[in-house]
N, C-alpha and C positions, 0 to 999 in steps of 0.2 A: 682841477680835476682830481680828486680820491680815489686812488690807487690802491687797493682792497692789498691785503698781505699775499693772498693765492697769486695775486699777477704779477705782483711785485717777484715772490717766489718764479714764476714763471720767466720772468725779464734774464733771471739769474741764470735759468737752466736752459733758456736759448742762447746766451752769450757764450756757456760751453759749449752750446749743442755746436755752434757757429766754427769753432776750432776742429772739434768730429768732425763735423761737415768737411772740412778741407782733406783730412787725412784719408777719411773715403773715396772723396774724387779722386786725388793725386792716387791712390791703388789702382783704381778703375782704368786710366792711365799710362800708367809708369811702365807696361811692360810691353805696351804695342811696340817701343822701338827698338826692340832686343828678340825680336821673332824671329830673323835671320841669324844669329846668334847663334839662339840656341837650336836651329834649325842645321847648324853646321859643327854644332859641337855634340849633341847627342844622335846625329844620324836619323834625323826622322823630317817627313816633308812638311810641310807649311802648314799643309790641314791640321798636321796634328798640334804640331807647336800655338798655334792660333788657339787652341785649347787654352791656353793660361788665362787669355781675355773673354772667349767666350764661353767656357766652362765657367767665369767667375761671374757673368752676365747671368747665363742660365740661374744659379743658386742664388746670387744676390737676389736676381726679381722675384720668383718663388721664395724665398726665406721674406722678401717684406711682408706678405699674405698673411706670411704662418707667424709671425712677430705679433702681425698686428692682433690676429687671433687671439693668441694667447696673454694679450695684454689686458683682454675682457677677466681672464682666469689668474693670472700673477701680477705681484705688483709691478711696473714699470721700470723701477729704479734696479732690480733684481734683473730685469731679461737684460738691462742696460750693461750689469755687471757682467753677466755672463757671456753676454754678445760680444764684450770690447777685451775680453779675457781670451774669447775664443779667435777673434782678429788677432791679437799679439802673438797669439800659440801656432795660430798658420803662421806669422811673419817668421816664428824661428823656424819649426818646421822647415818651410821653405828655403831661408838660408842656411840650412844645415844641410841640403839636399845635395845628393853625389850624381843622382839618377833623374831622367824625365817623369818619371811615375812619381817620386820624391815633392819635384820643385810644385806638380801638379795640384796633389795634394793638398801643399801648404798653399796654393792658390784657392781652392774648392775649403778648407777652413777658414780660412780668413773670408772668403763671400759669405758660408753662414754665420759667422759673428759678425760681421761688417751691414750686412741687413739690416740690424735693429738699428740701424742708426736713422733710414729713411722711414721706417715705422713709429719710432718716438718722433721722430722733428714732424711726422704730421699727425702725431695725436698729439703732442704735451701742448700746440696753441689749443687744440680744441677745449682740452681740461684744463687752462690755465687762464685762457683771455674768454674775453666776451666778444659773442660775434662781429663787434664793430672795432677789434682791435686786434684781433687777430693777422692783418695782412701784415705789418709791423713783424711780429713774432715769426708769418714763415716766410718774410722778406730776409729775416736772419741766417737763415739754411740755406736759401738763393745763392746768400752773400758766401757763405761757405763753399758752398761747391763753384762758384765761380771764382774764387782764389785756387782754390785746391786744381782745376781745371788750370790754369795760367804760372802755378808751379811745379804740377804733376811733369811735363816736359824739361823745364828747367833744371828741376834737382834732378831729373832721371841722367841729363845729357851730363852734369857737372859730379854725379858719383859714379858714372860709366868713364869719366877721365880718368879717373886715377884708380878705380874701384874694378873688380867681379861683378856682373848682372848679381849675382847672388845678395849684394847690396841694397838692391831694387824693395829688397823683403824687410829691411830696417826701420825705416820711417814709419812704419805703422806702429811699432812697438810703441810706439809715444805714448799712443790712447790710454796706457796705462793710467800714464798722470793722470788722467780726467775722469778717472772712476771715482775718484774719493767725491769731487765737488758733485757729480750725479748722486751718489748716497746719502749726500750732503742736502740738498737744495730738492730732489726729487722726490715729493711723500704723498702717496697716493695710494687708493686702496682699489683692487680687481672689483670688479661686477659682483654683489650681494648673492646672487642666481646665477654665473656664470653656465652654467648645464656642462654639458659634456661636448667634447672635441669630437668631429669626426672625422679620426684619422683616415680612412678608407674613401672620404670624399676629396681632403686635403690629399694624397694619395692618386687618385686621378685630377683633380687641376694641374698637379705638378708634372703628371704625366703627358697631359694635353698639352700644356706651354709647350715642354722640354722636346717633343717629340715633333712639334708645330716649328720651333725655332730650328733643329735639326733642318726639316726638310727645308726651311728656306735656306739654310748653308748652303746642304748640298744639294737642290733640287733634286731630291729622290721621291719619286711621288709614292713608293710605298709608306716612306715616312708619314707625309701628308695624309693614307689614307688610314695608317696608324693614328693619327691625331685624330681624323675624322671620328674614329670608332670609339677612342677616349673621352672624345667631347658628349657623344651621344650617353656613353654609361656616366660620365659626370651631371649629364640635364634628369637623366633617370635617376639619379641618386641624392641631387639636389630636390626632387621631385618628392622621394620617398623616403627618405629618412627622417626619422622623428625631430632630428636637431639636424639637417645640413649643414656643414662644412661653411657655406653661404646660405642665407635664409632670400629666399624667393623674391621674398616682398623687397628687397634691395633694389634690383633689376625691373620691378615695377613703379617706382617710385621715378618719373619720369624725367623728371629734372638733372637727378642724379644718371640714368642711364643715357640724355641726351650732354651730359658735361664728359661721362666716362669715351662717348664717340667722337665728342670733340679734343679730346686728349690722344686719344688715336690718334689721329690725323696731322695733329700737332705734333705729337711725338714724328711722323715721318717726314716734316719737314725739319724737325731740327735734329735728326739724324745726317739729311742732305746736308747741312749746316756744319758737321763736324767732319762727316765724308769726304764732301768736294772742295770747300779751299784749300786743303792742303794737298789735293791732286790734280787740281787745276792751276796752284802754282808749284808744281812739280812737273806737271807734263805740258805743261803750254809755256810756262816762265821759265824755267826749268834751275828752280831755284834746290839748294841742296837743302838736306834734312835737317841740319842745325838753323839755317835760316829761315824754312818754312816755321819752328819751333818758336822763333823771335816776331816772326810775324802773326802770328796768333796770340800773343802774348798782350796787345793793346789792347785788343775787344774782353780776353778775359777781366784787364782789369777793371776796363769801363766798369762791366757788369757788377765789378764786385764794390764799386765805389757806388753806385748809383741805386744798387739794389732797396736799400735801405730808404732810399726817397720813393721808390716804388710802392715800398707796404705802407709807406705814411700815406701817399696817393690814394691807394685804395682802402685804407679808414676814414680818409677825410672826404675824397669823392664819390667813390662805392668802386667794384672790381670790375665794374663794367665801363668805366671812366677809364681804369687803368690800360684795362683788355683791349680799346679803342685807341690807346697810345700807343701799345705794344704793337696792336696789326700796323698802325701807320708807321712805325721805323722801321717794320718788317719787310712791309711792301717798299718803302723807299731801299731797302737794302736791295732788295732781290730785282727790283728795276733796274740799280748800277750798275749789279752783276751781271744780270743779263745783257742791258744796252753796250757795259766796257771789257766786258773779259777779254784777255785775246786784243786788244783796240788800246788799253789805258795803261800808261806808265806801270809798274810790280806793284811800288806803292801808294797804290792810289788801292791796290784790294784790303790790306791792313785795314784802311780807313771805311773802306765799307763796311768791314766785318762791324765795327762797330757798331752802328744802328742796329745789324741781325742778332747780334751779339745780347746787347741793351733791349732789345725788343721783346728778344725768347726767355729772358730771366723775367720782364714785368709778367709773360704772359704765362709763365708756370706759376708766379704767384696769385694770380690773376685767377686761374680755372685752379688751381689747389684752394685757396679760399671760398670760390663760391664753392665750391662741393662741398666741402665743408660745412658748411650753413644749409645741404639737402642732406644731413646725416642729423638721424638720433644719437646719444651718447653711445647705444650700444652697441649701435652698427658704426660708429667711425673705424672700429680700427681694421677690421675688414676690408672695409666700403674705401679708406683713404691706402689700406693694403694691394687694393686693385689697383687704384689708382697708380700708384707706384711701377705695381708690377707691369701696368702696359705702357707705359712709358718705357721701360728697356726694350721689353720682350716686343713692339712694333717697333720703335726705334732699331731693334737688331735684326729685323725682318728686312725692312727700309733699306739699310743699307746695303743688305745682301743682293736687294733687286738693283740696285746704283752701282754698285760693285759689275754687275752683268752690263747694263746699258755701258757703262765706258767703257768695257772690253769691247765691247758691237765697233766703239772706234768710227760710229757714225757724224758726220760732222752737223748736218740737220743745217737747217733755219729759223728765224724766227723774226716778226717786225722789227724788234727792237735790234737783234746780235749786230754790232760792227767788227768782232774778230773774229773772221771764216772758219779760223783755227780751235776757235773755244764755241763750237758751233751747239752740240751735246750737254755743255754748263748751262749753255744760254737757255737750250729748250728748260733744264730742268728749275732753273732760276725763274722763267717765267713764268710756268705749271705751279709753284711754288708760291709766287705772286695772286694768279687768278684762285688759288685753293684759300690761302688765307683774306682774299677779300670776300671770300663765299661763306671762310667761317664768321669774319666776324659780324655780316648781316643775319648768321644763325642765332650767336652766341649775343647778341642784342634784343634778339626776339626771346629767347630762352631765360637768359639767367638779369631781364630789363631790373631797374633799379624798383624796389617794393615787393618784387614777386614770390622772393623768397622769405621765408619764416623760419625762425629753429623750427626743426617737425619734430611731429608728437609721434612714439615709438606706436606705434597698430598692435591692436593684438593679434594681428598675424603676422608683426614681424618678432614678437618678443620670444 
């Protein structure tokens, strides 16, 4: 097989991207277990301190958007620079921090430099591979963020030994190193006709997420009707603007709007994924916080070993081969769950995670690839900007409403539950179950092997 030099180039600049990828994840991470902490050393309640993680959610997801935006208008390698400049600059920031408003800060700079980093890992396959090699390329970012997920806890509990939480803010400084091989390896040129930005439309999306994710925190329905009214001036603005923010014809382009619904929905079960084992073996097992940390720790690696056989799968068999692997380890996980929580030995949950685990990495590679292939060159970095950005911004919504249900403290039933006790895990394990066998008879109908084409840019979406 003939290896063109662009791919070869590409091979090079995802094996960096792959090491980014982990220092990303492990940030996203590393400071859920210092909430208390810092909740007792600066005098302020949980809501606010919870801000570290979800104030870096909020910006991370919106900043993929606007990366990918202006990846049409600057070269790649340049936002790269300045993206991984701006994560280091929060990192000291932050540990230089005396005050909450301080540590905040250097948390909300480091999410907007730390953004580009899921904006380039899902354009560089699109400009680099051909669509039949591409799963390979963003099997490599899987592969990354599922390390960085399985050391984010580890390094956090092993520099909280001997360390200041303030510590917490070091590990990203690394990214430095990796600018040079990005400058190095990345040469790419912006859009010939890039047009003009529309700040005022980027400006309300951000508004509409930020204000959307608010009200699911704190169930305040003024918020919600605040988003309401955002989203309305954003469809009129997307409507009427000579260049939108997002161009219209994205959103009609049907294939892509039915993959962007099935990443929704995805997205909220592998929120439940990260939410409930480790509350389920805390309140039901009643395991402590450094052991639930080592129990999470197998499935991250799975993922992070297996990922890699994931994107060869879906080169060689198509993503729809892959996405039918992914639902069935999914569903077998969430049937164990359901049938043994509460009922089966502590470790026998570790071993489940693993199939949820391995399942949810095939099936982000899996629905990021075919989208991929319903995008013109011009519209990727957008079009895979959204993508991105709903994947937190549902996943952080998700969780919010799981967070509510296990307060209710309802023990429920279900066919399968045999522990009384895990009665609430079990309903949502098997809603979880029945949801993802519904996607993937969609997601077979939708994205069947043949169906797709590279598409030709419209003139009404240029």
């Amino acid at each position: 097989m003939q290896i063109s030099s662009k791919e070869l180039a590409g091979r090079r600049i995802m094996r960096v991207m792959l090491f980014t990828a982990v220092f990303s994840a492990m940030s996203v991470l590393m400071f859920n277990i210092v909430l208390p902490e810092l909740r007792a050393e600066f005098q302020i309640d949980l809501a606010q301190a919870s801000w570290l993680s979800s104030g870096y959610l909020l910006v991370y997801a919106i900043g993929s958007v606007i990366y990918g935006k202006l990846a049409n208008r600057y070269r790649l390698k340049n936002l790269l620079t300045f993206g991984l400049i701006a994560f280091a600059a929060g990192s000291l920031v932050g540990f230089a921090s005396t005050a909450f408003w301080q540590a905040l800060a250097g948390r909300l700079l480091q999410a907007a430099g730390a953004a580009v980093v899921p904006a380039a890992a899902m354009l560089i396959p699109i400009r680099y591979f051909p669509p039949e090699r591409r799963g390979g390329a963003m099997s490599m970012t899987a592969a990354g963020l599922a390390l960085g997920t399985a050391l984010g806890p580890a390094v956090a509990a092993l520099l909280l030994a001997v360390l200041d939480w303030r510590w917490l803010f070091v590990p990203p400084v690394l990214v430095l190193a990796l600018v040079p091989f990005f400058r190095k390896y990345v040469n790419d040129d912006p859009a010939p006709n890039p047009g003009k930005i529309d700040w005022p439309g980027a400006a309300l999306l951000a508004g509409t997420v930020a204000l959307a994710l608010l009200g699911a925190t704190y169930w305040w329905g003024r918020l919600f009707a605040a988003a309401a009214l955002t989203l309305c001036l954003l469809v009129w603005r997307l409507a009427t603007a000579p260049e939108p923010f997002v161009q219209p014809a994205l959103f009609r382009n049907r294939s892509y709007a039915g993959g962007l619904a099935i990443t929704a929905l995805i997205s909220c079960v592998a929120s439940g994924m990260a939410l409930l084992p480790p509350v389920l073996l805390a309140d039901v097992y009643g395991l402590d916080s450094e052991w639930i940390g080592f129990a999470l720790v197998p499935a991250a690696l799975a993922s992070f070993a297996l990922s890699r056989t994931g994107g060869k799968l879906a080169d060689r068999r198509g993503d729809s081969s892959l996405y039918t692997l992914a639902s069935g380890l999914l569903m077998l996980c969430f049937a164990l769950l359901a049938a043994f929580s509460g009922a089966a030995p502590v470790w026998t949950i570790p071993l489940f995670l693993i199939f949820g685990s391995v399942g949810q990495t095939f099936i982000q590679v899996a629905v990021s690839n075919s989208l991929s292939k319903t995008l013109s060159k011009e519209q990727a970095g957008v079009g895979m900007g959204l993508f991105t950005m709903t994947n937190f911004i549902v996943g952080g919504m998700a969780a919010s409403v799981y967070g509510l249900l296990l307060e209710m403290d309802v023990h429920g039933w279900n066919p399968l539950a045999a522990g009384a006790n895990a009665g609430m895990f079990a309903n949502l394990f098997l809603g979880f179950l029945l949801l993802h066998a519904g996607l993937l008879a969609y997601y077979r109908m939708r994205f069947r092997p043949g169906r797709l084409t590279e598409p030709r840019l419209s003139a009404e979406g240029r």
